[in-house]
ZATORKOL-771776 format. One record per residue: x, y, z of N, C-alpha, C in turn. Coordinates in pm, whole numbers, plus 32768, in hexadecimal, padded with zeros to 4 digits. Each point is the difference from the previous one (the first is absolute). Layout:
<nodes>
XYZXYZXYZ/...
</nodes>
This chain:
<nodes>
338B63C313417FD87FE97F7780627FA27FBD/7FDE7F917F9680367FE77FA08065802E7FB1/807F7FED7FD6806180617F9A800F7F967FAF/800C801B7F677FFA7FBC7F92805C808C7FE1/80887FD07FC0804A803E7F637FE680007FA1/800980907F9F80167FE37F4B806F7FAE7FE9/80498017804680A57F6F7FEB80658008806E/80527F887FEE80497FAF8076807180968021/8021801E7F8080758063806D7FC6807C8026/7F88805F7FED7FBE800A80597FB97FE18079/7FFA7F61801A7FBD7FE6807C80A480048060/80407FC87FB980948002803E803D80758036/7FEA806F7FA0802080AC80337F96800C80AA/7FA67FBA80017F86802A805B7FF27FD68065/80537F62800680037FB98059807D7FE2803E/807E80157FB880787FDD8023803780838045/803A7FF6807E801E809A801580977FF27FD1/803F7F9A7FFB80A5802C7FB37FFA80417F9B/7F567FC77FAD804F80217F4C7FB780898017/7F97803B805C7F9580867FFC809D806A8038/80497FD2804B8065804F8043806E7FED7F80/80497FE67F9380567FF87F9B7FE9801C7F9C/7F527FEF7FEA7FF780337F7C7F8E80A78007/7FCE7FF880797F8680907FFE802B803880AE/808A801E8035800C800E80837FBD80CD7FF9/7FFE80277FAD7F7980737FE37FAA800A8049/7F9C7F997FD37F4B80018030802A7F808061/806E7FDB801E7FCF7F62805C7FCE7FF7808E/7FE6805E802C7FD18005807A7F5980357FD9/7FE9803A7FAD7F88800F80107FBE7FA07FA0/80397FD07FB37FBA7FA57FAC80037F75806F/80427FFC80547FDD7F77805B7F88802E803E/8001807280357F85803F806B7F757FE47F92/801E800C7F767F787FFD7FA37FB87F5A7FFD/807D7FC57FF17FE17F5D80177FD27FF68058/8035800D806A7FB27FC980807F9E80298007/7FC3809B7FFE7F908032800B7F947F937FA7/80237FD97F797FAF7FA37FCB7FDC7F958041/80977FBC801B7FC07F9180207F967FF580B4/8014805380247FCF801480947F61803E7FF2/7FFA80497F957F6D80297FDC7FA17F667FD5/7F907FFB80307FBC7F947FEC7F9F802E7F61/7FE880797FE17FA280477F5B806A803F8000/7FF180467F7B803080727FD37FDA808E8033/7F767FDB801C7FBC808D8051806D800680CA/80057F7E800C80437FF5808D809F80587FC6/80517FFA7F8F807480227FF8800F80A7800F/7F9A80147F93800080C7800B7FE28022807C/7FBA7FB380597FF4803680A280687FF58041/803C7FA97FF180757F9880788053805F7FC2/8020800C7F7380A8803C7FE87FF780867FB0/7FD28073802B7FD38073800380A080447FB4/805A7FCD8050807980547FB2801E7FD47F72/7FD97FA37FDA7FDC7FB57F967FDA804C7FA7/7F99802A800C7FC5806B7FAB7FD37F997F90/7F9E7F8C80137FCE7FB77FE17F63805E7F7C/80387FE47FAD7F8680297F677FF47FD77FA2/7F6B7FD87FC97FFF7FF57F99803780297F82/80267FE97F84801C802E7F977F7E7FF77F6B/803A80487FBA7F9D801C7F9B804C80077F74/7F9C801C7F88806980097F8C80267F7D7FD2/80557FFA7FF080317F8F7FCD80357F70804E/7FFC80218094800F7FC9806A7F787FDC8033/7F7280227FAF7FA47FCC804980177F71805A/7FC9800480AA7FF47F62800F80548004805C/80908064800E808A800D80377FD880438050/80597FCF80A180178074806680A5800B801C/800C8059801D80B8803E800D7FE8802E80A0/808A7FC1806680298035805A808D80417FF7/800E805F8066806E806C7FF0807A7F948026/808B80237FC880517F94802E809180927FF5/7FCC806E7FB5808780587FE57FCC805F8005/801F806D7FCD7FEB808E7FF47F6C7FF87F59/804E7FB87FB47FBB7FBA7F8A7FEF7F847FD6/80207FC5800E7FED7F7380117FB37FD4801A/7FA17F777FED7F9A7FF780627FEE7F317FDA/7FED800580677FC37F407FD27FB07FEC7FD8/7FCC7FD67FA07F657FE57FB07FF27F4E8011/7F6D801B80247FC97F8480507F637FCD7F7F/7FDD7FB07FE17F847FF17FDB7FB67FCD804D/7F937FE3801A7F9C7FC380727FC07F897FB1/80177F7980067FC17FAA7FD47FB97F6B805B/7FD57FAC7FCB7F957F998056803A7FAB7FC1/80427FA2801D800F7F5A7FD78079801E7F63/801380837FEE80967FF67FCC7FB580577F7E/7F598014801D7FD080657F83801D80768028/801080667F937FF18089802E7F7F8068800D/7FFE801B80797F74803E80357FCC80AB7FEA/7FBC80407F80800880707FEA7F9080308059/7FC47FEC80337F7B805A802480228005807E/7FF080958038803E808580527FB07FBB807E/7F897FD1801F7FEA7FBC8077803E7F828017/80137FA37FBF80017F92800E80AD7FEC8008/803780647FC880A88012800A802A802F80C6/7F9C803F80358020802880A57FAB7F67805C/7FF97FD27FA97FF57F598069805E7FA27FD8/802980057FA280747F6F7FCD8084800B8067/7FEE7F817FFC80657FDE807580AD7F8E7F90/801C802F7F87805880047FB1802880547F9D/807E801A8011801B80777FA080907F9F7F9B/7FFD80427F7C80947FDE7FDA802880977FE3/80AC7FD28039802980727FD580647FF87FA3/7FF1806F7F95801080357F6D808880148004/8030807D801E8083802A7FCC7FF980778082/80908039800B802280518055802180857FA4/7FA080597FFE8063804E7F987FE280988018/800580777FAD7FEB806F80187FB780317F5C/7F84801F803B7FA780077F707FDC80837FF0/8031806A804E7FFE805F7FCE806B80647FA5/7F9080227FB2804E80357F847FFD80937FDF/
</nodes>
């Protein structure tokens, strides 16, 4: 799949393993395993199959549109599913897109 960032020092946390190991050495082993799983998935529907420990799901609420993979105990990577850099809400058409951007790394439970 496609990876598009909300911003540069996020794509940098995601892609660089010096700065993922200095600044998040925490989640950095599994947050590399989450990347790759993306980029190696050809849909989004291919990712929840392929990377099962992932724990690949939709979100709801206020996150409509958002899927979160596991990266910590709480934590999770939130991904959007989009086509040509739009964002793609409808629940079929989100398990064929073959681009995601990803949002923020964070822990949204409260």
């Amino acid at each position: 799949m496609r990876i598009t960032y909300s911003s540069k020092k996020l794509q940098q946390l995601c892609e660089d393993v010096r700065t993922m190991h200095k600044k998040r050495p925490d989640i950095e082993k599994k947050l590399r395993l989450r990347i790759k799983a993306i980029e190696a998935a050809e849909t989004l529907g291919d990712l929840s199959k392929n990377d099962s420990l992932g724990r690949w799901h939709r979100l709801s609420g206020g996150r409509e549109g958002q899927w979160a993979g596991k990266v910590s105990g709480n934590e999770r990577i939130i991904i959007e599913p989009s086509c040509a850099g739009v964002k793609v809400l409808d629940v079929i058409e989100q398990l064929t897109v073959s681009e995601v951007n990803v949002r923020e790394i964070t822990d949204y439970h409260d």
